[in-house]
N, C-alpha and C positions, 0 to 999 in steps of 0.2 A: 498612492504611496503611503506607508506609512514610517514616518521620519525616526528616526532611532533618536530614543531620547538618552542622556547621562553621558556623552563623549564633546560636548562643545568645548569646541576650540581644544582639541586633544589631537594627535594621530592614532589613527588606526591602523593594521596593516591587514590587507586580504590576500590571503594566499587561497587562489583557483579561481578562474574569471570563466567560469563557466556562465548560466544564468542565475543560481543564483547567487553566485559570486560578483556578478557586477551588480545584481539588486541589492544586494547589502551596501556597497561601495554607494550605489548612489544614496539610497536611503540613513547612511551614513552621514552623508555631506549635505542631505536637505537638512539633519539633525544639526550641523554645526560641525560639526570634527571634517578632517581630514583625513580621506580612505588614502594609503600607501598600498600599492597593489602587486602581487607577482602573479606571474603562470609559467610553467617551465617550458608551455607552449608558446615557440614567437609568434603565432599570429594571433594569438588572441589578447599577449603582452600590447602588439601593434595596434589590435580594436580598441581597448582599451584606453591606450594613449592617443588614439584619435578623439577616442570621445572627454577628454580632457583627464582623465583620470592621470596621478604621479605612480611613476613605475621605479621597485626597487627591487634589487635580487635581495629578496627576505634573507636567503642563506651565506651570504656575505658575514665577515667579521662585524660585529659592530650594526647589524641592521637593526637592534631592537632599543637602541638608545633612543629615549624620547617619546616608545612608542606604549599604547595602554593597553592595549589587547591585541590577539590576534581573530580574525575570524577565518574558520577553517570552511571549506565547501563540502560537501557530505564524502563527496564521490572521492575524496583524498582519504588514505588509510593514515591515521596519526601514532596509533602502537602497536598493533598487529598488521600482519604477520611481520613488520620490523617497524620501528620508531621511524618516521617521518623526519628527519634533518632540518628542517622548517621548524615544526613544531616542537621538536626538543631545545633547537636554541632559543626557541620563544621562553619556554620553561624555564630551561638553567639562566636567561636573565629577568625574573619574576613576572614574565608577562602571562597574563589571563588569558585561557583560549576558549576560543565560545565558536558560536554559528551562528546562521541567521536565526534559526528558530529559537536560540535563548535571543537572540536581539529585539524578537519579534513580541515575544512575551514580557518581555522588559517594558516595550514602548508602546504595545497598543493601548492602553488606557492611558486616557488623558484627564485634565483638570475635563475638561467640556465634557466629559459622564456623567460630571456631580448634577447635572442640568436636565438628564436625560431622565422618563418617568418609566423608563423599564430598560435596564443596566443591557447591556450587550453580554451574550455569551460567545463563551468560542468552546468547540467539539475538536477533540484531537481523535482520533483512529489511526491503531496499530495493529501488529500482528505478522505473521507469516504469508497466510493468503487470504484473499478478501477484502485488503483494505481501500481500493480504489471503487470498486463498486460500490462497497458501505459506505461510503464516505460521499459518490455520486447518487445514489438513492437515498441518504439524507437531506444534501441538499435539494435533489427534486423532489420530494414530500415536502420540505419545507418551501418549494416557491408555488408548490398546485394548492399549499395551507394559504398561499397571502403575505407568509415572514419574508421580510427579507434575511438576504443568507448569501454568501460567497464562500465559492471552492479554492483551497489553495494547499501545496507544500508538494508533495510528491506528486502532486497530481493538479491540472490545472497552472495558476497563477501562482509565481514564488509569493511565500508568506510576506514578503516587505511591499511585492509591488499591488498587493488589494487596495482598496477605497478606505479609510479607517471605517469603521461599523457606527452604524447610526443608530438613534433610539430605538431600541429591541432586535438592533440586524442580531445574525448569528454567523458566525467565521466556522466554517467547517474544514479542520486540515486533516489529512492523509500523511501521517508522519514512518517514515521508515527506520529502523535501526540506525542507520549510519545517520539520521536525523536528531532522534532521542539522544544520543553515546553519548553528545558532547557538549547540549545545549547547556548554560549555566543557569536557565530559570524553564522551567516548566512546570505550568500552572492553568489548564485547561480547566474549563469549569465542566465537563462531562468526556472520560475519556476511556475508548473501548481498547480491548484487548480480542481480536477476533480466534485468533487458535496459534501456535506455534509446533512449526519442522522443523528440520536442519534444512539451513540454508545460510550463508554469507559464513562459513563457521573460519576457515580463513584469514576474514576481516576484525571478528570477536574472539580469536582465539580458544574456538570448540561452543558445544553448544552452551554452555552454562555463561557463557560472556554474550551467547548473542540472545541469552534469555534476563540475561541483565540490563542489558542495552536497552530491550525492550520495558523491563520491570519499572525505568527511573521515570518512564511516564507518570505512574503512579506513584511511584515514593519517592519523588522530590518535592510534587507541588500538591497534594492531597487534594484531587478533583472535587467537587462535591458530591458528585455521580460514578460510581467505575460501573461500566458494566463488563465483563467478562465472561468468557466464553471457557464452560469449563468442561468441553469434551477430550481434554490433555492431561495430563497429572499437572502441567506447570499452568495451565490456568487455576485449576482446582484448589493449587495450593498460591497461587495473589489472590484469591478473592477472601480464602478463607485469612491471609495476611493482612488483610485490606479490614476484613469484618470483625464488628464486635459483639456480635452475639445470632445468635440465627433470624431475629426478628429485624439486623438492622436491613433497612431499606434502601441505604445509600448506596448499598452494592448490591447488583441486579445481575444473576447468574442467568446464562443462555445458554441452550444445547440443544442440539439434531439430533442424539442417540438416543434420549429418556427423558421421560416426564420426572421437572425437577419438583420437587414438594417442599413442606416446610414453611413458616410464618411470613418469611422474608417476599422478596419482587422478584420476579421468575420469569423469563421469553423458555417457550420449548418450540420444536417442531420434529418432532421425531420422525413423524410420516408426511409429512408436508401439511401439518394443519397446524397451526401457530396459535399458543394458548398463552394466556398472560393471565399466573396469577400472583394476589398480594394478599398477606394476611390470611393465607390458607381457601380464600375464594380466587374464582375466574373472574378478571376485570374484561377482558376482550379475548377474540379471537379473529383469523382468519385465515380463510383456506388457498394454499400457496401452490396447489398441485397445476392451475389451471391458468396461471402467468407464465406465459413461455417462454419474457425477457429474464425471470427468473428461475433455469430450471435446474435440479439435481440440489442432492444434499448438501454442499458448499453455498449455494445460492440465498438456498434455505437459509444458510446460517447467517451472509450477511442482511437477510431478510430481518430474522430475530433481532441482530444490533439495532437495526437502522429501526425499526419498529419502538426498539427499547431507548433508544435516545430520544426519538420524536416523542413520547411517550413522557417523559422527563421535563421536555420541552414544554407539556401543558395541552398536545395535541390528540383528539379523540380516536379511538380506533375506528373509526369509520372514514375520516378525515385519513389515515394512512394506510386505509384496505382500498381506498379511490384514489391515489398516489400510486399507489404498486401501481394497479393494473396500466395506469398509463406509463411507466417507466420503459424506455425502450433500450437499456443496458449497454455497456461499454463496446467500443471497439475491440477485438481480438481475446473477449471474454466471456468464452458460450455465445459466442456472438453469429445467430443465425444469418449465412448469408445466399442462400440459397435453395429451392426447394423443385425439384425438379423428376418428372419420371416414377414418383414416390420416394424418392433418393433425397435428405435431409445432410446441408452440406454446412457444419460448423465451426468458425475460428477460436482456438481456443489459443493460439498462439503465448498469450501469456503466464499458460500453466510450464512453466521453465523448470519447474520441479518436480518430485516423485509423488509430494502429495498433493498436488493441487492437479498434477495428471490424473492421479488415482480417483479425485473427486469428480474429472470428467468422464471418466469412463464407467461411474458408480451412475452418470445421468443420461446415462443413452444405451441403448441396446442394436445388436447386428452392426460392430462398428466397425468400418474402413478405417484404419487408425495410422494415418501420419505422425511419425514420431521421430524422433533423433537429435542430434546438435552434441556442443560440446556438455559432455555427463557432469555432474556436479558430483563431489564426495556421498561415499555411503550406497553407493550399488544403486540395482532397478527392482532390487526382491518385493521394497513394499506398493509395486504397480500390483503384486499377484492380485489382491482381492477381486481387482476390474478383468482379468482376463478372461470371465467366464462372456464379458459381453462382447468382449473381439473377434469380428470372423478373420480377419486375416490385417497382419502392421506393413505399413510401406515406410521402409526404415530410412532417413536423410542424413548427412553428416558425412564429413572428412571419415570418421570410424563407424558406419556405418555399421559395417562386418560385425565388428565387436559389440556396436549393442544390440543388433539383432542377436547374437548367440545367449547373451541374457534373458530374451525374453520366451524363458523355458514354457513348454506346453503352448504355444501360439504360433499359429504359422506366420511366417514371416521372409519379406522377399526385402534386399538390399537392392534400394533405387539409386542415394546418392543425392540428387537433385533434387529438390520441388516438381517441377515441371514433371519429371519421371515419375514420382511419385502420384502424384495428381493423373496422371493420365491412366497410370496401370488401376489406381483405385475407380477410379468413373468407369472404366472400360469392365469391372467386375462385380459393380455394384450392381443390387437387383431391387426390385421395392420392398421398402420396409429397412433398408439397409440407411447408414448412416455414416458419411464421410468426415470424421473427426482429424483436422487437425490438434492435438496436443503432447507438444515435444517431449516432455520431460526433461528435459536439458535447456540449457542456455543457447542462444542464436548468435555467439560470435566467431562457430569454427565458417561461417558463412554468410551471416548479416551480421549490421554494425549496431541489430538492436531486435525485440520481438515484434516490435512493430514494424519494423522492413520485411520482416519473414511472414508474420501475418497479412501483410499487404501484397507478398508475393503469390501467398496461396487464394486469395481473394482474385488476382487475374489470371491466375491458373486456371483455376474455378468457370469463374465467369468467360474468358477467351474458349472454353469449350462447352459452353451454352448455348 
């Protein structure tokens, strides 16, 4: 755990007791303060007060007397798409509202670093898609290097409940939007930007608030390292905000569409062969076409990051071309589970969006393409690029009907179920074909999350093997 330091002997109040709403609370109270806690859910008001935790209805008259801050849970909307009632009378009586990830930053360093003969880093990774992967292929390059390294934030271990980091550990977080928005200290010492879609636009009020959201990574605690990905306009234009001149090196541009040039620090992979140059020379290369935990051009991309941090980190290109190959990649992310008949059967479940579907359908050819759920703002038009590799969509979803009619020029049968869908595609597959789960949508018109629905199409799969 790591103990929040600057609130002893204070009250704190936490509104969302989700997890990492009770790891703030507790790492709060190893710090010395007193977490003050709500959730507007009573059972989890009840877990909480079982576990000793003081319960108070934050939105009561009068709840913020005495108190120093609020810590917010990510998963809570605090100004869009309406002012949060919690968080606004935290405001109108002068109280600070943070989260854990500025708490985390605040307290991880301690007096006992001054002692230590190689300072701990910490790696943050952001972005739209890719950032769980990059963020897990950093850390496993850096434990097949020898470093120690712990995973946490979005992904893994909440930020408070890690180990503190030891002589030269490294803290690798997975930071999300609703992560970044509100932190009051953000100060990674090497922190990526992998690409930016619309998505969460809702919660940031349009894209320009959910590319802000994202930006404070960068512009509130000045990394040492950015590296950015600048196959977007809104990457293209933080790195170029970030740099002061084309030879600096602090800022390290990455791209899958072109070979980037110029004086400065560079990752490309345009066709899946991974060059790194600096100072206008090639420092390293390696060839990414032949990792299969790694495949298609988004894969690529979090390749480049995670290559371009370790790189930073002190470690040599050979050192992270023998880390790929043994990387065996995320659950329901291109995640091969199946090979059957010549028939290649993969979960991509957590492509919820238009471009991170688009990205999986850019990595596979002859595709049986399970798709559907609840549609996110902004239509399905920019799936078209990948439809030339779809032989036929198995459409799932309450609205089924209605996103099959979107997906013009592709034949397309409404299943409805999983199970329906899964059985009509195995039952039509031939060799050389490839059964792709990837939604494009969200999984709550029928699971409580993409990992339920990934997991659903994983025994679908396998119950007819």
């Amino acid at each position: 755990m790591i103990p929040v330091q600057g609130f002893e002997n204070c009250k704190v109040a936490v509104l969302g007791l989700g997890r990492s709403g009770r790891s703030a609370a507790r790492a709060l109270e190893a710090g010395g303060a007193t977490a003050i806690c709500w959730d507007d859910n009573p059972a989890a008001r009840e877990a909480a007060e079982t576990d000793g935790f003081k319960i108070r209805d934050l939105a009561r008259e009068g709840a913020f007397e005495g108190v120093s801050s609020l810590i917010v849970s990510p998963g809570i909307a605090h100004l869009y798409p309406a002012p949060n009632k919690v968080v606004k009378a935290a405001l109108r009586a002068g109280v600070p509202v943070d989260n854990d990830i500025g708490l985390f930053f605040r307290s991880v360093a301690t007096p006992e670093w001054d002692n230590f003969d190689v300072m701990p880093r910490v790696v943050a990774v952001t972005g739209s898609n890719g950032k769980s992967t990059t963020a897990a292929l950093i850390h496993h390059i850096l434990c097949e290097a020898g470093r120690e390294a712990q995973l946490a934030g979005n992904i893994g271990r909440g930020v408070l409940d890690i180990a503190p980091p030891v002589d030269g550990g490294v803290v690798v977080l997975e930071l999300s939007s609703y992560q970044t928005e509100l932190a009051r200290a953000l100060t990674p010492d090497v922190a990526v930007f992998t690409n930016l879609s619309p998505d969460h636009l809702d919660r940031h009020g349009g894209l320009g608030g959910y590319f802000a959201a994202k930006r404070r990574l960068f512009a509130e605690g000045g990394p040492d390292r950015a590296i950015i990905g600048v196959d977007e306009n809104e990457g293209e234009f933080l790195a170029g905000q970030l740099s002061e001149g084309p030879g600096d090196d602090r800022v390290m541009r990455i791209s899958v569409t072109r070979k980037l040039t110029g004086p400065g620090w560079s990752v490309f992979a345009p066709k899946g062969f991974l060059s790194e140059y600096r100072k206008g020379r090639q420092a390293g290369s390696v060839d990414l076409r032949s990792i299969t935990s790694l495949p298609g051009r988004h894969n690529h991309q979090n390749a480049c990051a995670a290559y371009a941090v370790c790189r930073t980190l002190g470690l040599a290109p050979k050192v992270i071309e023998k880390a790929f190959a043994s990387f065996q990649g995320l659950p329901h992310r291109s995640q091969i589970i199946a090979q059957k008949g010549g028939v290649t059967f993969v979960n991509d479940s957590k492509a919820t969006n238009v471009e991170s579907a688009l990205q999986a359908l850019m990595a596979f050819k002859n595709i049986r393409w399970i798709c559907g759920g609840l549609e996110k703002d902004g239509g399905l038009a920019g799936l078209k690029p990948g439809f030339d590799n779809v032989t036929k969509a198995y459409v799932i979803g309450r609205e089924a009907a209605k996103f099959a009619m979107q997906l013009e020029g592709v034949e397309a049968e409404t299943c409805g179920t999983m199970a329906e869908a899964v059985e009509r595609a195995m039952a039509e597959a031939e060799d050389g074909d490839t059964v792709l789960l990837a939604p494009a949508a969200a999984s709550f018109d029928q699971y409580d999350s993409f990992e339920r629905r990934g997991e659903d199409f994983i025994a679908e799969v396998e119950g007819r093997l």
